[in-house]
C-alpha positions as CSV (number, residue, x, y, z in Angstrom):
1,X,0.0,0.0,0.0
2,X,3.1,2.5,0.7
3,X,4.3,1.4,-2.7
4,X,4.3,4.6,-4.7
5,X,4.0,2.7,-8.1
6,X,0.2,1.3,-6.8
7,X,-1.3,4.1,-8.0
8,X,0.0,4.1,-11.7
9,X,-0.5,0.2,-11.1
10,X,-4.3,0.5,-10.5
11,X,-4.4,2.6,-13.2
12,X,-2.4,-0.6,-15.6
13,X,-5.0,-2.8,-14.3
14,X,-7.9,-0.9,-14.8
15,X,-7.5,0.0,-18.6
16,X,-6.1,-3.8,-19.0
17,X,-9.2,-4.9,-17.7
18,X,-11.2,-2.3,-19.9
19,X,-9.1,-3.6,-23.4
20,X,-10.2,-7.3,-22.1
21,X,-13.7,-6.1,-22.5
22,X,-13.5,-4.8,-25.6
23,X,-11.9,-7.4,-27.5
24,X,-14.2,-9.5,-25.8
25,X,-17.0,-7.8,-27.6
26,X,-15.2,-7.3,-31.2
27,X,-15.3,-11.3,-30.5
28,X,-18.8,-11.4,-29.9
29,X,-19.5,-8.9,-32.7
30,X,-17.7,-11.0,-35.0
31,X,-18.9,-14.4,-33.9
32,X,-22.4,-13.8,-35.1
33,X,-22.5,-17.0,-36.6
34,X,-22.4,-20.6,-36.8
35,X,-25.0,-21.4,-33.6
36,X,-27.0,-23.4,-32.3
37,X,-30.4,-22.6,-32.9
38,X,-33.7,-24.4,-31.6
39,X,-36.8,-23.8,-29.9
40,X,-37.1,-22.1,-27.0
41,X,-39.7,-20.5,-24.6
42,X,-39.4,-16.2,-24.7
43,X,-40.8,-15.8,-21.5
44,X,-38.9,-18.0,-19.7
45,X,-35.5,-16.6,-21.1
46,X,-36.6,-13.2,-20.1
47,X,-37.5,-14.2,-16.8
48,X,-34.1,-16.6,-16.5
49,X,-32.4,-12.9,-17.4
50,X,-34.1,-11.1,-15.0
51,X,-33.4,-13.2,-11.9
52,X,-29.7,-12.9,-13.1
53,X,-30.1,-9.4,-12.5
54,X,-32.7,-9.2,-9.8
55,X,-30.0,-8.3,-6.9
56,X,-28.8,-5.8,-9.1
57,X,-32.2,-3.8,-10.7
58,X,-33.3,-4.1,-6.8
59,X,-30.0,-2.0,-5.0
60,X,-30.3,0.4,-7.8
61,X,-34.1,0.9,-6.8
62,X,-35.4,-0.4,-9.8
63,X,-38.9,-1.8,-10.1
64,X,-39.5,-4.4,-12.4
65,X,-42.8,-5.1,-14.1
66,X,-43.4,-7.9,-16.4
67,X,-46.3,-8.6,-18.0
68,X,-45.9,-12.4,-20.2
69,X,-48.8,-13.8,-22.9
70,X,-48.7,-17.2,-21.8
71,X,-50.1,-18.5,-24.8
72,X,-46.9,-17.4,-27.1
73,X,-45.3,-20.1,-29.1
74,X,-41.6,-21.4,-29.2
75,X,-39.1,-19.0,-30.8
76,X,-36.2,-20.4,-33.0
77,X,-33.5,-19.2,-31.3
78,X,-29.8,-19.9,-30.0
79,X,-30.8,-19.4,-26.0
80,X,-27.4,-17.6,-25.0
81,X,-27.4,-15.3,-27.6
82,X,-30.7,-14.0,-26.6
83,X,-29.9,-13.9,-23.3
84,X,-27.1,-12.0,-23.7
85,X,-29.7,-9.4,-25.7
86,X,-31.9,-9.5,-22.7
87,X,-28.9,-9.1,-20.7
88,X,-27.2,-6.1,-22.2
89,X,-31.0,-3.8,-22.8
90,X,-31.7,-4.4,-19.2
91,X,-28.3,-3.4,-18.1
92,X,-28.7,-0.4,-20.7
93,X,-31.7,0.5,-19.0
94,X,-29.9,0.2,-15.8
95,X,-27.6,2.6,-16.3
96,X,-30.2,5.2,-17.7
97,X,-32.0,5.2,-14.3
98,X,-29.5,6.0,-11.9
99,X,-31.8,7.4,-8.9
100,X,-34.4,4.0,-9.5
101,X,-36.9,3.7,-11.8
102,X,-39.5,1.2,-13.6
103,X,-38.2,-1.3,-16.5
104,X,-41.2,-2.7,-18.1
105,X,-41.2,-5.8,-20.1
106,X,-43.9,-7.3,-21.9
107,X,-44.2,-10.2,-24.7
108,X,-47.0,-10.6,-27.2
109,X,-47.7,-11.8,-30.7
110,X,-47.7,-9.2,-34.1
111,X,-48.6,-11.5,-36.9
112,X,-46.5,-14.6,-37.0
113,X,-43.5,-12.5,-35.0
114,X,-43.2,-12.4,-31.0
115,X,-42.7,-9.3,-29.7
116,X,-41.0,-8.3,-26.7
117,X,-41.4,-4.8,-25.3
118,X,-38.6,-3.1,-22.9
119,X,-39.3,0.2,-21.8
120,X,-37.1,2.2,-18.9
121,X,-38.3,5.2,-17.3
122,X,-34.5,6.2,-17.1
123,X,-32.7,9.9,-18.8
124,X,-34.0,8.5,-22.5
125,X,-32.1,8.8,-25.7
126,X,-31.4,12.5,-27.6
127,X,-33.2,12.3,-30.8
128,X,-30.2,13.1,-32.4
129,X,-28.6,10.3,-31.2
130,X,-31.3,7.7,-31.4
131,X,-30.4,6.8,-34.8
132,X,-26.9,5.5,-34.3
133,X,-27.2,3.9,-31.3
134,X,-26.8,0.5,-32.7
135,X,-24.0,1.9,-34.6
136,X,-20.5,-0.2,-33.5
137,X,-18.4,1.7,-30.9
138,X,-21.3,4.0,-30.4
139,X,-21.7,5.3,-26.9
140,X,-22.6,8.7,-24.7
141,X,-21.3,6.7,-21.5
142,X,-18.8,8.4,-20.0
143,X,-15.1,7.0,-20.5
144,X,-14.2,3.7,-18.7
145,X,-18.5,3.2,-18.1
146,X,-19.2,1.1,-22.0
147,X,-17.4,0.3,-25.1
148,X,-20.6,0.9,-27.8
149,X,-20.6,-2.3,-28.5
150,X,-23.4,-3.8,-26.5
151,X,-26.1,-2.4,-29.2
152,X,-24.4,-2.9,-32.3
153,X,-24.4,-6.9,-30.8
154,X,-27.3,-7.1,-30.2
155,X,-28.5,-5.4,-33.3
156,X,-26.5,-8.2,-35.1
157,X,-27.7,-10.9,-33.2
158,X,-31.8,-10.2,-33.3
159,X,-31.1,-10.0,-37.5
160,X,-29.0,-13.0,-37.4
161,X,-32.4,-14.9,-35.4
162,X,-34.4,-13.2,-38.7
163,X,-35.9,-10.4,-36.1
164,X,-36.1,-7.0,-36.0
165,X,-35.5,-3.9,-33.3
166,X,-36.7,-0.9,-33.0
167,X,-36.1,2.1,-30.2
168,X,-38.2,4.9,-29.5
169,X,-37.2,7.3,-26.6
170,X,-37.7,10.8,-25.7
171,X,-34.8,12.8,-23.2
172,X,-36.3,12.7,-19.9
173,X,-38.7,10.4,-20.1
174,X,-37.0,7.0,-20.9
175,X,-36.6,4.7,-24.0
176,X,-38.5,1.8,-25.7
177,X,-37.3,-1.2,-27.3
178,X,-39.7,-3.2,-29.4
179,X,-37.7,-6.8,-30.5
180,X,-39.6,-8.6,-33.3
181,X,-38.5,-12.3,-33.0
182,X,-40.2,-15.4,-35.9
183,X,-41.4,-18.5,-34.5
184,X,-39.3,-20.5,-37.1
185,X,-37.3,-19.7,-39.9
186,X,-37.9,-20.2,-43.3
């Protein structure tokens, strides 16, 4: 501790630990391919994803509301790819409500897609830069906090599953994400 190299050390450590995590995700933006795919239940997955996070939506004061159709059918889907889509929007949404909040999730049918609703009541998303947040290295967190990749991933893997994504937000009043998932591909 007296060591008057710890401090420059820390700092050797930290930004190690931040390059780890962003070849990590040029790896997982690259890797888009080549899966397993079958069917799986939506609503379980989200629910799976949500308990991995429960300890950490509840110290942030973060309510969490879900609202499942039990009816849905079986998505074709690799599971831990969409986990980790489930994963990274509630962690985005996370981050945008850093006083608490509500995150609101809710699946459904459109058609012959699932859909899966995530909304945040969090800071929202400038109109301005709404349109290239799923752009690669994309980010307004502040240095060291995200790497932009998290939404360009994701991006990739709901098109690679034959899905869609959509995000509507407004500053100050939080942000939407609609994910359009098939029930098999053609």
């Amino acid at each position: 501790d007296s060591d008057k190299r710890k401090h420059i050390l820390e700092k050797i450590e930290k930004q190690t630990f931040r390059a780890a995590e962003i070849v990590s995700g040029l790896l997982n933006f690259s890797r888009l391919h080549g899966s397993e795919f079958r069917e799986l239940d939506i609503n379980r997955l989200i629910s799976e994803s949500l308990a991995l996070l429960g300890h950490q939506l509840e110290s942030n004061h973060i309510r969490v509301e879900s609202r499942f159709d039990s009816s849905l059918p079986p998505v074709y889907g690799n599971t831990g790819k969409l986990q980790q889509v489930f994963v990274n929007l509630f962690l985005n949404a996370r981050d945008a409500m850093p006083s608490g909040g509500e995150l609101a999730v809710q699946t459904g049918m459109d058609g012959s897609m699932v859909v899966v609703d995530i909304s945040d009541t969090g800071m929202g998303i400038p109109q301005e830069n709404l349109k290239r947040i799923f752009d690669p290295f994309f980010t307004t967190k502040a240095m060291g906090k995200g790497t932009g990749l998290g939404l360009a991933v994701t991006y990739g893997i709901i098109q690679e599953h034959g899905g869609g994504i959509l995000a509507d937000s407004q500053s100050g009043k939080g942000t939407h994400f609609r994910l359009k998932l098939p029930i098999r591909l053609n």
